[in-house]
C-alpha positions in Angstrom: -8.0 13.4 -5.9 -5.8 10.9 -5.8 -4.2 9.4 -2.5 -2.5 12.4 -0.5 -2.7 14.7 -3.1 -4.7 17.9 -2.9 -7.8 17.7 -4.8 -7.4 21.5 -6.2 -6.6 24.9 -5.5 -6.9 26.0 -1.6 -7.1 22.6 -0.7 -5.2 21.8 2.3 -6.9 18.8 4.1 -4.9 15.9 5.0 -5.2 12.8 2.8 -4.0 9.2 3.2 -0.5 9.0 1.5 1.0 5.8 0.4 4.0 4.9 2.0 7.4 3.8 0.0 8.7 0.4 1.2 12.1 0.1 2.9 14.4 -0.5 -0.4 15.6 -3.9 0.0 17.2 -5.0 -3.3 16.3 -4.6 -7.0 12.8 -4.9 -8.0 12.4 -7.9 -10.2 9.4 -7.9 -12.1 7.5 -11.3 -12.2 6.3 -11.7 -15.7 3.2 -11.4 -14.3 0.1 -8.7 -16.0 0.6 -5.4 -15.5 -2.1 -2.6 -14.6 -4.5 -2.7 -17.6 -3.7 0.1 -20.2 -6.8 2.4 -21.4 -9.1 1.4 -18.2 -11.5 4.3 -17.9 -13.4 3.8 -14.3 -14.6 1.3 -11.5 -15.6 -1.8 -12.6 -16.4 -3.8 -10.0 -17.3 -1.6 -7.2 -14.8 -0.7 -4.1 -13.1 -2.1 -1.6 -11.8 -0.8 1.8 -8.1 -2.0 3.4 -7.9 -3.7 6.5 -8.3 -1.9 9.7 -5.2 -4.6 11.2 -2.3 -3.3 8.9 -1.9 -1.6 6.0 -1.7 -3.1 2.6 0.6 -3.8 -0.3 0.2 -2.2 -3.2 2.3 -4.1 -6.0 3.2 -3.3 -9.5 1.6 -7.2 -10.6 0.0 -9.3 -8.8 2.5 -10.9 -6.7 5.3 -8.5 -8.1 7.4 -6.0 -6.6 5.8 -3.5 -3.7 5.3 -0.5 -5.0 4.3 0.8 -1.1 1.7 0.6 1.1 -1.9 1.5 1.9 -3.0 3.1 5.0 -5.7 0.8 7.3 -9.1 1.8 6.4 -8.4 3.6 3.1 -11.2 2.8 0.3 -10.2 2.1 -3.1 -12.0 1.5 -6.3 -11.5 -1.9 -7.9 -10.5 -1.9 -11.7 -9.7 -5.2 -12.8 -9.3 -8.5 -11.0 -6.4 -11.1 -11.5 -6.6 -14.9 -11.0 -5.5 -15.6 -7.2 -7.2 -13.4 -5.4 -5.8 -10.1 -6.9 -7.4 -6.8 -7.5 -6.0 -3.6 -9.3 -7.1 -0.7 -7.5 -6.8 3.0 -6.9 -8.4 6.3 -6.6 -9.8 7.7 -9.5 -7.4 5.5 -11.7 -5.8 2.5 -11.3 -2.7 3.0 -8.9 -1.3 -1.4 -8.2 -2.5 -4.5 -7.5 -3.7 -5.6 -3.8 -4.6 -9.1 -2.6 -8.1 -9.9 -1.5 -7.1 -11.2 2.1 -6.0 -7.1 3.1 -9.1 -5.4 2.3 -12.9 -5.9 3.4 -16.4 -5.4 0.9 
């Protein structure tokens, strides 16, 4: 299921939710790649966010925060981005991360 959504019918367990970022101003987007249309699964394994603080989860790599990701939260890695970026998500690619908030 994707994060903090039920996976079905019936189920009620709690599930990591991303949190929305305090609103400062516009989001301007940075002319940077976006999340990779048509990309079916994993391809380069998973990843798990920092137990320290949670993680930014961006629209591009470097672009606007789209919210966070709790501490410890694994995510599957679906394409990578020069600098040290990784597009990430559930069971589909959700935003971009950088590689200094999560851990192999």
């Amino acid at each position: 299921a994707p994060l903090g959504l039920p996976s079905g019918p019936g189920d009620t367990a709690p599930r990591a939710a991303l949190i929305p970022p305090v609103p400062t101003e516009p989001p301007v987007m940075s002319g940077m790649s976006t999340p990779a249309a048509g990309v079916s699964g994993p391809m380069y394994g998973e990843v798990t966010t920092s137990l320290r603080s949670p993680v930014n989860l961006r629209a591009a790599p470097g672009g606007p925060v789209l919210g966070t990701v709790p501490r410890g939260t694994t995510l599957q890695i679906f394409d990578m981005a020069p600098g040290g970026w990784l597009l990430v998500g559930d069971t589909g690619p959700l935003g971009w991360v950088h590689v200094s908030g999560v851990e192999r």
